[in-house]
C-alpha positions as a printed Julia matrix, in Angstrom:
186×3 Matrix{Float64}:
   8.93  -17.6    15.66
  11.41  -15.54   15.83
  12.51  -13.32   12.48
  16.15  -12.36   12.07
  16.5    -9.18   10.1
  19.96  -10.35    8.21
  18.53  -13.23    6.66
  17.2   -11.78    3.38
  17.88   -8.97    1.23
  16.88  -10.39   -2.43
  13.06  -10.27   -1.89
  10.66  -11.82   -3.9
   7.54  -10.86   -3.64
   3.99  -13.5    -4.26
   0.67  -13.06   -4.95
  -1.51  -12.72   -1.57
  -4.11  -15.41   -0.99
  -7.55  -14.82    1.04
  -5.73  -17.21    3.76
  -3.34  -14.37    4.19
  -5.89  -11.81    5.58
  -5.4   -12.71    9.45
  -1.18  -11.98    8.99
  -2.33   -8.68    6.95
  -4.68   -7.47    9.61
  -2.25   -7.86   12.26
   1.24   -6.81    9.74
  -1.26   -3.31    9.08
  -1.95   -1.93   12.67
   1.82   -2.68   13.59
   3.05   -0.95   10.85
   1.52    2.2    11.09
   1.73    2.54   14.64
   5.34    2.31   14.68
   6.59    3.83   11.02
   3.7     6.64   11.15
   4.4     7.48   14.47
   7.09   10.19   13.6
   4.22   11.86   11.05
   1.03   11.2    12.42
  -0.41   11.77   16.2
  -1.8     8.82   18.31
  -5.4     9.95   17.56
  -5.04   10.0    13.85
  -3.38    6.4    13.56
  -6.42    5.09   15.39
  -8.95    6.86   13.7
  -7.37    5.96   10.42
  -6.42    1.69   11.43
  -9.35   -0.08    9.39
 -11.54    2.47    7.16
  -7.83    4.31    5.87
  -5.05    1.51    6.45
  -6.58   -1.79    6.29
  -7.03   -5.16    3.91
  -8.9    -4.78    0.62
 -10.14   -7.91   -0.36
 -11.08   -6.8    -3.83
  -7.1    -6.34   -4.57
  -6.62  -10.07   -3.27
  -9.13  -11.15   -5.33
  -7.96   -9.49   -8.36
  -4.35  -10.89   -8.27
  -2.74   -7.46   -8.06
  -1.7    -7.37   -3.86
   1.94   -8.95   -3.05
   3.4    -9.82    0.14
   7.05  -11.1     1.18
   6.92  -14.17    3.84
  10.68  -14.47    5.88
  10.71  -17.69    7.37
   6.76  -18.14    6.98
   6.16  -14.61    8.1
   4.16  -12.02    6.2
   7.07   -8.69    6.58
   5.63   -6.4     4.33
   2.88   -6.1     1.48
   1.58   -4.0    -1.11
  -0.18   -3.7    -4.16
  -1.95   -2.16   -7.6
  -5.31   -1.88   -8.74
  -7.55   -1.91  -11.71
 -10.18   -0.46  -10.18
 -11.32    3.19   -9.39
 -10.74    3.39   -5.03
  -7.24    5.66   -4.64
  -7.13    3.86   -1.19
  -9.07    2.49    1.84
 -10.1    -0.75    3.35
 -12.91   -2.42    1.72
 -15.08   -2.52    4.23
 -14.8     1.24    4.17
 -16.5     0.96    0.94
 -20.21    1.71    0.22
 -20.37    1.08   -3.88
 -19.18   -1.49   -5.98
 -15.61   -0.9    -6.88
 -15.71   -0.28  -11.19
 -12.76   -0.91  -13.22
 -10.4     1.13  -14.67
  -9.71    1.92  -18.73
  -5.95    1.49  -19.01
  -6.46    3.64  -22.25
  -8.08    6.36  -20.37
  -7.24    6.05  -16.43
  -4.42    5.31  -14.69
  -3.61    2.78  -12.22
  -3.5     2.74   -8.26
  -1.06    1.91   -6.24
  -2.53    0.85   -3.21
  -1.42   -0.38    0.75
   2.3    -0.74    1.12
   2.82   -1.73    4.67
   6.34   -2.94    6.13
   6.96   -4.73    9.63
   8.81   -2.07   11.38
  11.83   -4.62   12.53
  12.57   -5.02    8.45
  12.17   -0.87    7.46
  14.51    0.79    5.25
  15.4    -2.77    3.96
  14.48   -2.72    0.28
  10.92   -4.63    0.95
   9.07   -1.71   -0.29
  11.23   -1.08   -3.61
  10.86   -4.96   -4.34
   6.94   -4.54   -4.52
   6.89   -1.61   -6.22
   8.66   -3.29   -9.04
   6.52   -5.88   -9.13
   3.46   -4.07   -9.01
   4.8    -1.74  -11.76
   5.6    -4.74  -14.05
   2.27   -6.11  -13.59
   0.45   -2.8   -14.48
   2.76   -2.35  -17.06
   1.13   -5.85  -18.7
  -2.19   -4.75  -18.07
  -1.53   -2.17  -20.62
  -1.76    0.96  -18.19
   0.63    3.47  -19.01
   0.07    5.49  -15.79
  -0.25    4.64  -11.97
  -1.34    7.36   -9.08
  -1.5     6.85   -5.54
  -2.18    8.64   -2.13
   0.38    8.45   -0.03
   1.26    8.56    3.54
   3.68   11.75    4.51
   5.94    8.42    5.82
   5.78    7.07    2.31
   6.12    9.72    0.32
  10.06    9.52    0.21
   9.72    5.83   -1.29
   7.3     6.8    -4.05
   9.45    9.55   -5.25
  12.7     7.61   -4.89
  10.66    5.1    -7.63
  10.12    8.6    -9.86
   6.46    9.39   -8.42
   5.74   13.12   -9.29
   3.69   14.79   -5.82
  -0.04   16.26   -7.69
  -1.43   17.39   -4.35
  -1.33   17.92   -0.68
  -4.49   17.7     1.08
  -6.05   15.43    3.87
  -8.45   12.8     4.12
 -10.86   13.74    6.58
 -11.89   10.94    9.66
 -14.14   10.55   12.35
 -13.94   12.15   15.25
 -13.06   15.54   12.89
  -9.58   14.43   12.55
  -8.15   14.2     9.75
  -5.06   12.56    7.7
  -2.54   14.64    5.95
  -1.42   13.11    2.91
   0.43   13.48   -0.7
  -1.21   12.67   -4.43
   1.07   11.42   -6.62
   1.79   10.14  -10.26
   4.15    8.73  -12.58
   3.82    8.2   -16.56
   5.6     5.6   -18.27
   7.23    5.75  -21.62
């Protein structure tokens, strides 16, 4: 199927379903290897495609990760969570994943990934308001995330403060360079 880039711009984006797993774990890899490319080498895509960028059920399962379909195909996806992980694939995780206190702790925002032929198109902004409005009604006042040095400028175009800049280390000793970041609500 063939997508056509100037066929949407008012996105709406849906709940993901555990039948959309097989379109995320091919929308991920494609993603970052072709918007990270410009920040990140070869070696530290790879290293980071499945523990670092890659599906977390648990946000599925929760109702908190979105996607936007353009004629039936996943384009881009993205999410909150509830729970304590700051990022990561689930199957990069050892322990059970504990929720958050949304009187205490903030909120995660978690795995925005874009198909590289619809970048720069408003796909991102779209989730982020939904996943903001839907934290918002979970009574957090709060959100943090990690971000990639690609999606930093997104996160602070929504008002996302930068905490810290440090890197996530890999195998292989590589490691990931990327931005904390946080953003109180009234």
């Amino acid at each position: 199927m063939t997508v056509r880039p100037d066929t949407a711009t008012n996105w709406v984006p849906r709940l993901a379903r555990e039948q959309d797993i097989p379109a995320l774990e091919t929308l991920i890899p494609l993603s970052v290897r072709s918007l990270q490319a410009a920040y990140y080498s070869p070696e530290q895509m790879e290293a980071a495609i499945g523990p670092i960028f890659g599906v977390d059920r648990q946000l599925i399962r929760d109702g908190t990760y979105f996607v936007i379909e353009q004629d039936g195909q996943l384009i881009g996806c993205g999410g909150w969570s509830k729970r304590k992980s700051l990022f990561g694939s689930d199957t990069a995780r050892a322990a059970q994943d504990d929720a958050l206190d949304p009187a205490k702790e903030p909120a995660r925002i978690r795995a925005f990934f874009v198909h590289p032929t619809w970048a720069r198109r408003g796909l991102g902004r779209a989730i982020m308001i939904a996943c903001e409005q839907a934290l918002l009604e979970a009574r957090f006042r709060s959100v943090e995330l990690v971000a990639t040095l690609a999606g930093e400028p997104l996160y602070a175009a929504s008002g996302y403060t930068v905490v810290e800049r440090c890197a996530l280390p890999m195998a292989g000793g590589l490691s990931l360079p990327v931005v904390r970041m946080t953003k109180r609500f009234g």
